[in-house]
Structures are given as C-alpha cells and as structure tokens.
N, C-alpha and C positions, 0 to 999 in steps of 0.2 A: 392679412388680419384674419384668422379663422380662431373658433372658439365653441362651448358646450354650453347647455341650460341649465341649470339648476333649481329647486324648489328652493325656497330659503322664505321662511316665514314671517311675515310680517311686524309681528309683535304685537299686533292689535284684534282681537278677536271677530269686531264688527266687520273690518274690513277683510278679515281673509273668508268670511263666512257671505260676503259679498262675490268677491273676487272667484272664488272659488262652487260657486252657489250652493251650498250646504244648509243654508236657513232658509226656506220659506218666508219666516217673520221678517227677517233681512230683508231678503229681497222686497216684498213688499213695502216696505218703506221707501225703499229706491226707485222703486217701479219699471225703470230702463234696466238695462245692461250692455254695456259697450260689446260683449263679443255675441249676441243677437241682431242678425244682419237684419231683420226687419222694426226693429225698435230706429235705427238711426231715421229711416222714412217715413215713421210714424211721428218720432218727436218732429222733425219740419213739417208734415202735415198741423202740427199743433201748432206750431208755431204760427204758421201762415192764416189759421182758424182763430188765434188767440185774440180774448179782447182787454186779455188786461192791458193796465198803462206801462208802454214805455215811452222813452226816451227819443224828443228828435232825430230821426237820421240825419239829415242833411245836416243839423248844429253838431252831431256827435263826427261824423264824416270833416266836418270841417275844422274841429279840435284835436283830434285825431292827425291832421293832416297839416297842421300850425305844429303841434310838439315832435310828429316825425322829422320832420325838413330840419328844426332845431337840430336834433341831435340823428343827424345824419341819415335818414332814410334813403333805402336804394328807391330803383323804379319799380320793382315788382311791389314793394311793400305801397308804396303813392296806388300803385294799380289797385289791389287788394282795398283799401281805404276809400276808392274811387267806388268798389263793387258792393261795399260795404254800404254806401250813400243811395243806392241805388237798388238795395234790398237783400243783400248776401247774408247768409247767416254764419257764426261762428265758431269756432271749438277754441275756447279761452280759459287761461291758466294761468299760474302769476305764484309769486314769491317776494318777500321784502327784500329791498335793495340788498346786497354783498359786497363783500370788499373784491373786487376784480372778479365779480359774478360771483362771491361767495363759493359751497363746496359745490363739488360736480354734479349732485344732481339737479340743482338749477339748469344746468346744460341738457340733461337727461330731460327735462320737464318741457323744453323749449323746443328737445327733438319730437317729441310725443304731439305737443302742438301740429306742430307743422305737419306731421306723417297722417295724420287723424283729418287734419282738414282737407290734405290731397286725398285720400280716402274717400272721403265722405262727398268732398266734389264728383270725383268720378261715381262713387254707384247712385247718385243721385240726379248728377247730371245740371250741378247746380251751382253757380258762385257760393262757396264754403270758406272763407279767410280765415287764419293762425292769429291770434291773438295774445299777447304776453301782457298781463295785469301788473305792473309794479306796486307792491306794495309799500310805497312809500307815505303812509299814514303810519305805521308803526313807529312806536314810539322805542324800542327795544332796542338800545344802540348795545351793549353788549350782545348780543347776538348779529345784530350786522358789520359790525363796523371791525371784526376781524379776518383772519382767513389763516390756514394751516399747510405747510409744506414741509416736508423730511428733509434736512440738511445731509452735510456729508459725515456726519461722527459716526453714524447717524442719529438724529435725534426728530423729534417731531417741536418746529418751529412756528410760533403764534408769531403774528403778523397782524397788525392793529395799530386804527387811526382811535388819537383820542375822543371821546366825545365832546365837543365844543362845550366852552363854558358856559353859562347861563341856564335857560329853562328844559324842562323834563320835554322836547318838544317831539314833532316825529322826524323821521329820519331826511325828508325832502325839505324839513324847516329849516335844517340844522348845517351853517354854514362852515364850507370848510377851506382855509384859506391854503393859496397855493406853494405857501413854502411851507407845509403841512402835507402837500402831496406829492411833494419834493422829495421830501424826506423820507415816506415810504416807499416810494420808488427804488431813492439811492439804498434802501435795508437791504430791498428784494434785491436789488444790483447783485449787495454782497454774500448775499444767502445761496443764487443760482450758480451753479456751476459752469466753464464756459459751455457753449456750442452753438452749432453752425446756424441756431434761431435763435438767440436771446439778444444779440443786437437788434434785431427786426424787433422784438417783444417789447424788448422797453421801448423805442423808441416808439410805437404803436400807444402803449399805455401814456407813456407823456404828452401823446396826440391827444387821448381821449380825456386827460385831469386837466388841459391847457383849457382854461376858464371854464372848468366845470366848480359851479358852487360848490353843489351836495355831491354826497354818496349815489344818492339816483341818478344824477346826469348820468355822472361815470358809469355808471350800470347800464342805464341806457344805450349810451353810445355802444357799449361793447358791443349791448344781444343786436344793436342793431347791424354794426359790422359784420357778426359769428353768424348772422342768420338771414342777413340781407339778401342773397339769391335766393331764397324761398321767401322772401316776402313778410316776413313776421311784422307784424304789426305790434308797437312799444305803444305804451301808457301807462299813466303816473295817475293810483288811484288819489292821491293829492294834490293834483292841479288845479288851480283854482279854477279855468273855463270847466274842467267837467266835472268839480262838484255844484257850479251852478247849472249846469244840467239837473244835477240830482237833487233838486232842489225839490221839486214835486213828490220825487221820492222818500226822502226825508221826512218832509209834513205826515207822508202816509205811515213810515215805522213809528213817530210820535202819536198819531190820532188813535194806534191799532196795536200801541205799545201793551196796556194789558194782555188784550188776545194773542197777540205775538206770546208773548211770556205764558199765558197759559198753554200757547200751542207746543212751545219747547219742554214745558213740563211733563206735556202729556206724552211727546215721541219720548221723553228719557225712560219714562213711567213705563212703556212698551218695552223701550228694549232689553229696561233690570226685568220684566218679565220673565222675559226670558232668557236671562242669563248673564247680560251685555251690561256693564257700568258706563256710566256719559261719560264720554271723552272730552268734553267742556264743562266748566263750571257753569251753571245755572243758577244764579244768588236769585233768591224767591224775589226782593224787592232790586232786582238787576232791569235797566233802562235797554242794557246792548248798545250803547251808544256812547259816542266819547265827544267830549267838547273843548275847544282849543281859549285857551285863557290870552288876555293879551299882551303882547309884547312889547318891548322899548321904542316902537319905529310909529309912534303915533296909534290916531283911532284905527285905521285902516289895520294895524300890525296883528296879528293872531298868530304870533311865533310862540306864544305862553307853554305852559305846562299842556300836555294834554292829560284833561280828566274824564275818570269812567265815570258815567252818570247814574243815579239811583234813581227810583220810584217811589215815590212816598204818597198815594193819590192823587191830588190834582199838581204836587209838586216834583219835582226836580231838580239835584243836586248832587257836588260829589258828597265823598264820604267822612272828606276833614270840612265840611259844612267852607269853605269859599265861596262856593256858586250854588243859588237855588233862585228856582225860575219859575214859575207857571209852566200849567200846557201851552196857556195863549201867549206867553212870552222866549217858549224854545219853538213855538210854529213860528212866531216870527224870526226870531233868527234864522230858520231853515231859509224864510221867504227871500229876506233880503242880507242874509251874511251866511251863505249856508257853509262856505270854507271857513268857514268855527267848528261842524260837527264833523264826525268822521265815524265809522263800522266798527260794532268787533269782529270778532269769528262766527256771531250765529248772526248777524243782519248784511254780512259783507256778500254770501249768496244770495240773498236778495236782493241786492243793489248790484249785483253786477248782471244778473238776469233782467233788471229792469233797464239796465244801461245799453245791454246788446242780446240781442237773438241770440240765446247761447243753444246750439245744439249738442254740444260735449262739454264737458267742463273736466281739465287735466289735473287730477291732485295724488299727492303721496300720500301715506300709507294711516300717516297721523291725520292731514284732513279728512279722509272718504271718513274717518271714525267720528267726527264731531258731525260730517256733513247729515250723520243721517239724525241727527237730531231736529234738523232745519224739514226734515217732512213734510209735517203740521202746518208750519210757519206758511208755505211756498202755497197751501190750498189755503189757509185764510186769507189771504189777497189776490186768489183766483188765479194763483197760477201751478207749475209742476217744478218738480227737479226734475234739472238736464240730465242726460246721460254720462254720469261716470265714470269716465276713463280713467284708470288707473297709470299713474307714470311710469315709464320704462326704466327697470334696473340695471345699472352695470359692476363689473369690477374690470380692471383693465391691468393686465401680467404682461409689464414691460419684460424686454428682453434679456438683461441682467436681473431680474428678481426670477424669471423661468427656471435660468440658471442655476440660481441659489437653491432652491425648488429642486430642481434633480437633482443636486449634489447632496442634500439633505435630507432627501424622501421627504419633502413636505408637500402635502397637500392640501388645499386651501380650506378644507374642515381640520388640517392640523391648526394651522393657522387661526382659525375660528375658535376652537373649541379647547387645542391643547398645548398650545407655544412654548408655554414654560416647559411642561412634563417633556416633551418633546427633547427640550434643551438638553434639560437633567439627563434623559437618556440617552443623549447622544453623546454627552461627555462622560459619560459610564462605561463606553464602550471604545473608547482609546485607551489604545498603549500608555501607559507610562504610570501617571499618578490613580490611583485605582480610588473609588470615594469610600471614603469612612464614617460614613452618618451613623451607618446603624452598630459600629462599636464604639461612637463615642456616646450616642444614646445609652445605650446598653451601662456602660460605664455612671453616666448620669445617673440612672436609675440604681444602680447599685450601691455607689454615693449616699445617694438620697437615702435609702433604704439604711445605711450603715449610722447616719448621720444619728435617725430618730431615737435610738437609744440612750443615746450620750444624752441630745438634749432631751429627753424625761430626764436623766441623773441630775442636770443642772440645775434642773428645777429647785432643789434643795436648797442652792448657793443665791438662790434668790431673783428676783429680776432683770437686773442689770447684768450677772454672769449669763442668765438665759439669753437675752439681746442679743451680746457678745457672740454666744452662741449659733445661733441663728441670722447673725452677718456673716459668721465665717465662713455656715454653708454656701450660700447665697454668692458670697465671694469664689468660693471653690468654682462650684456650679456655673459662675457667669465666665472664668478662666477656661471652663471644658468648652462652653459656648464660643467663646473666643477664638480659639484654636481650632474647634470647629468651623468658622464661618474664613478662618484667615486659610487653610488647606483649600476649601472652595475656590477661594479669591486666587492661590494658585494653581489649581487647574485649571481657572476659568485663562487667568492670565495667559496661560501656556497656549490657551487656544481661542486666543481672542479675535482675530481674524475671520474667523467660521463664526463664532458667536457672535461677532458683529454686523455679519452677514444674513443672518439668521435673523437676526434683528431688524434688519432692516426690509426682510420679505413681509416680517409682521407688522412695521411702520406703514410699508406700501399697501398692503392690502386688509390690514383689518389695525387702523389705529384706534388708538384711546378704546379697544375692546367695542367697535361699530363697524359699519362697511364703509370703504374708502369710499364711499361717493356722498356720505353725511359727511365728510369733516376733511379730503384736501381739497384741492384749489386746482384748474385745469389746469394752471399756468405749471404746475409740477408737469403734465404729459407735455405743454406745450415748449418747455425748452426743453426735454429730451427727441421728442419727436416730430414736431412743428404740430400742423391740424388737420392731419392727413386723418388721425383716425376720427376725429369728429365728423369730417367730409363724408367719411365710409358709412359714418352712424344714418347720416341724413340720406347718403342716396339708396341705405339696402331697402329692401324690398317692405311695406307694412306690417309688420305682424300682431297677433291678437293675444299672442301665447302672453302669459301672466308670470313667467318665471324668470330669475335672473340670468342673467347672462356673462357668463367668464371668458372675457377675450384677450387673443393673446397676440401682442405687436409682432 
C-alpha cells in the first residue's frame, strides 16, 4: 500500500484557519492545538487540577463495561474501561449510527481515535483510552439509515433501511425487526460482486443484525469487532444507564440555559467579526435541548417524537406548543426521567466533557466549525475545550481504478474538478466520428438569424400566423438539437467501454461531486480487498500532518 499527501481544503473557513493556524482570533477560541506537543500535558495538567463537576467514574466504568460485553467487546477494550475507572483520561469522538458503519470516514474517525490515544499514552506516560461516542440520540434517520456503493453498470447504488413506522424518535429508539435486516443483507448479497471475502462478509454482518434491535447495536458490534485489538471503547450517547449519569448534568444546562445562550451568542458575534459565519444555528429563544415525548409502551416508554425545546422565560416548550414545562418542572424531569432529554450540537460538548476526561476530542471538518462556537459556553461552567484533533483523510485507488487512471490520463484533480471536460476531450480525439457541435451551432445561429425576418413580415398576417411562425422555428431549431445530441449518443456508443470506465474512476473516487470517504461504505473496499488495508491504517506509524492522503492498493 504506498501513496502521496495532498492539501484539499476543507470547505469550512473556521476550520482550515484552525487547522492550518492562520487566525490568531481562531485560535484563541480554541485555545489547544493538537500539533503542539506541549498543549497535550498541559490539557491533563488541567484536567487533573480541574474542579468542575463530573461524572462518577466508577458508575461511568461500570456502564461502559455492562454495554461493551453486550455487544461484544475484546479484552483490550474491558482493560481500557478497567483504566478508565481508575483515572485514565480520554481522546473521544463519535458519529450517529450508519448503516454498516455508514460512509468511510466513520472508519477514518475511529482510526484517528485510537492513533491519538496511543500517542498521547506514550509521551505522557499515562493511561490515555480511544473512545467512540455513538450518537445514537439523533433523530435524523434519513441521513443514517442509508449507505452507498458502485455496482457493476457502474452506477452509484443507495442501500437503505426504512424508517420504522411510528414516532419522529432517535435512531437507538427506533426498532428494527429482523426480517428487515434480512432483507438488506439479501440487496447487498445481490449488489457485490463475487470474491474470495464476500462470503466471510455477509456471513459476519448476519452475525452482527442476529438480535440486534437498532441501527446502533449493529453499529456497535461492527467498531467493536473493526477495532477490538486496539481497544476502542463503544457507547451509546442514548443509553438509558448513562443518561442517568448525566442527570446532574442536565439540571446544570437547564439552571445556566440563558448564559449558555448568551455565551453562544457572543463566540458567533466574535467569529462574524472577523469574517467567520456560525456554522450552527443559534435561534435567539433556542433551549439546545431536545426532549423525548411518550411512547405506546406505557409510563416508563419515551420512544415519542423527539423535540427541540425553546425558551420563553421561565418556560419551556417545543415549537408546535405540545409540551411546555417550567424551569422547576424540566429540572425535574432531568432529576428523575432524565432518558426524556437529550443534546444538540452546542450542549453535546459539554456533556460529553462532563461524562469523561476528554483530553482530545476527534471531529471532521463540519464539527471543529460549530465547535468553536461552544468557547464561551465551556468557561461559563468552569471549564476549557479539549484539544481538537482533526480527523484523518483518505481516498483509496483500488487496483482497477489505477488502471483506468493511466489508461486515461486521469488524475484525481481531473477527477475532482474536470470529469466531464475530460470525457468530451477524450472522445474528440479518436479516430472515426469526429464531434460536430460547433457546425451545428453555427448552423443554429444562422437559422436563427434567417428566421427573424420572416417573422416581422408575419406580423402583418396577424397573431395566429405569427404563433405558426414561431413554432416552426422552434420546431426546426429543436430537430438541429436532436441530431445534435443523437451523433453524440453515437460516438459515445462507439466507445462506451472506456466511457464507462471512466466513469467509474469518477464513482470510485469522487461520487455525487464529494470525496469518497463522505458518501461509500467500506464494505465496497471490503469485498474487493478484505481489511488488510484498514489493518495498514491502524498500525502506520502517528502522524500530525493535516493533509489528505491518496493511497493506492
């Protein structure tokens, strides 16, 4: 497996002007910086000084270690959870559930864990455990509940469980029965093409869906198989033992719910300062808080809708007026039903720095850009943002797309930037049918220009002969287009084998106009290849470098 760096920009201004340290203003918000070797000993110095509130260890160690064994945890991961109870600090990152780990950089996010926390073990000299956050309070089942792989036409293929009938709920509420996960197994059956790991693969996957409720379990089980000899430690930010953990924490985003919302106001107010629009919505009368309505399964059932909560002074409600509560009536619920509320995006780093010693925290390109709005937030309840690790990028140039690649002159900024043009030019320059666009343009215009005479004469003959007239163009004109687009269809045809080829280096490596690792699914590398190059990912060496990476099987 050998391969080249690339810069490839982020998309997000905040975060490359972090990543890259260009802003002052930025940085300062952040305060850490993951490739500052003396910031990592500084943040555990804090940590180990800090007095804000967390979370039991010993209850959090032993929840932790009730939902690992569920869903298969190795020994290393029990160890890590064992070090954890006993005062280990963490570098934790997380993503809502996927359909069979969702697209690859899930995978990418889970190696960045693990590399970071042996890292930081060693120059520290200190139990440092990998931690994977499931976000399985998200309510967003079209975004999880599919997945994408290239067939053989080639074409790019959606792969998707329905969402269960009933309530708006989040993804770990939401039951999925097993001849439901039958059924997309047998799709992807017919979708892969054979080789010498797709029996191992499914049979693998119908291990991990065999009494799995939710989309989470499944999820679960996988990272915990894919990453069980490093240890990674799995959790479900929906579990009912640890949101009754978070139950003190709760009370606190409620009591501190203004100044929280002032505080978010004031990092966005910073960053349009200077330049930066918030990367999260901030509704002026916004709670950050979501709460779970009830369900068909009696009092105990909180499978309901989940809804976002507003602020209206001392009250509380969503926004189609269902539920409206008191302060003294949502602290009680935090007290004693606290698996009713749940985070957004600006209280969910706070709640997860209250849940665990976070000394790094692993996020793409879209979180570091809301994270820095949470600043503010993290010093009005006495505490800091962790250090911000940014997730490691891939793209990955199987051995038949290589190919295609040099047969083609493509390079993967063709690929990026000019696939079509590319096309066009390459069918320009075979033998045979030579392209006629620009005389039948030409022609068009001519047409056109020939046309406008007559119709002024018509005008005479009244409005209905005009009409006439001006279908006929129209009709001409749409005949040139015709013959036009039908020559195409023959040259293409003539050389549709290379064009389909071509096509599918652009499926493989930059679909839907994005980088393959937003939008396929491993299991495309894992029946051509098995997980030999995943293995490779985890045991190369740490790196700090901030650019992507093009690797080639």
């Amino acid at each position: 497996m050998s391969g080249l760096t690339i810069n490839m920009p982020s998309g997000q201004p905040i975060t490359d002007a972090y990543m890259y340290k260009t802003d002052p203003n930025v940085l300062k918000l952040f305060g850490y910086h993951w490739q500052e070797e003396g910031h990592w000993a500084a943040r555990a110095e804090e940590l180990w000084k800090s007095e804000a509130p967390r979370a039991d260890r010993a209850a959090l160690a032993g929840t932790l270690e009730a939902y690992n064994r569920k869903h298969g945890a190795s020994d290393a991961a029990l160890a890590h959870i064992q070090e954890l109870g006993d005062g280990a600090l963490a570098v934790v990152g997380g993503q809502q559930a996927g359909l069979w780990t969702g697209p690859l950089l899930v995978l990418y996010k889970a190696v960045t864990i693990i590399q970071n926390a042996a890292m930081a073990r060693e120059k520290l000299n200190r139990p440092v455990i990998p931690v994977f956050w499931i976000a399985g309070e998200d309510h967003d089942w079209e975004e999880a509940g599919h997945t994408y792989l290239v067939s053989g036409e080639p074409k790019l293929r959606k792969l998707e469980l329905k969402r269960p009938k009933g309530a708006k709920t989040s993804v770990s509420r939401s039951i999925i029965s097993q001849s439901e996960w039958k059924q997309a197994i047998e799709e992807l059956a017919a979708l892969l093409p054979d080789s010498e790991y797709k029996p191992d693969l499914l049979d693998r996957l119908c291990a991990f869906t065999d009494g799995s409720d939710t989309l989470s379990d499944t999820f679960a089980r996988l990272l915990a198989w894919l990453f069980g000899p490093y240890g990674l430690v799995v959790m479900d930010a929906d579990d009912p033992a640890v949101r009754r953990l978070e139950a003190p924490m709760f009370e606190c985003l409620i009591r501190n719910n203004e100044t929280l919302q002032t505080a978010y106001e004031r990092s966005a107010a910073q960053l349009e300062e200077h330049g930066y629009p918030a990367q999260a919505e901030i509704a002026p009368d916004g709670a950050n808080l979501f709460l779970f309505g009830q369900g068909r399964g009696g009092d105990d059932d909180f499978s309901g809708d989940r809804m976002l909560l507003m602020r209206s002074g001392d009250q509380f409600g969503d926004r189609k007026g269902f539920v409206k509560l008191s302060t003294d009536e949502l602290l009680e619920v935090a007290r004693k039903q606290p698996e009713r509320l749940s985070n957004n995006v600006l209280t969910r780093p706070l709640m997860q720095d209250y849940l665990f010693p976070v000394l790094g925290t692993v996020l793409g390109p879209g979180e570091i850009a809301y994270w820095a709005l949470t600043s503010d937030a993290f010093k009005e309840l006495g505490m800091r943002m962790p250090i911000i690790v940014p997730r490691q990028s891939f793209t990955f140039v199987d051995r038949t797309v290589q190919k295609y690649m040099e047969r083609y002159s493509m390079t993967l900024d063709t690929v990026m930037h000019a696939s079509e043009q590319h096309k066009s030019d390459w069918l320009s320059r075979q033998d045979g049918l030579q392209p006629m666009d620009e005389a039948f343009d030409e022609i068009k215009s001519q047409l056109a220009a020939m046309y406008e005479p007559v119709l002024k004469s018509l005008a005479s003959y009244g409005q209905d002969i005009q009409a006439l007239g001006e279908t006929n163009r129209s009709k001409v004109l749409e005949q040139l287009e015709f013959m036009k687009s039908r020559l195409y269809y023959e040259r293409s045809r003539r050389h549709d084998d290379a064009l389909r080829q071509m096509e599918r280096v652009q499926l493989q490596l930059w679909p839907q106009g994005k980088p393959q690792e937003r939008v396929l699914n491993m299991i495309q590398l894992w029946n051509q290849t098995g997980l030999h190059w995943l293995e490779s990912l985890l045991q190369k060496p740490h790196d700090n470098d901030s650019g992507h990476r093009v690797v080639y099987l």
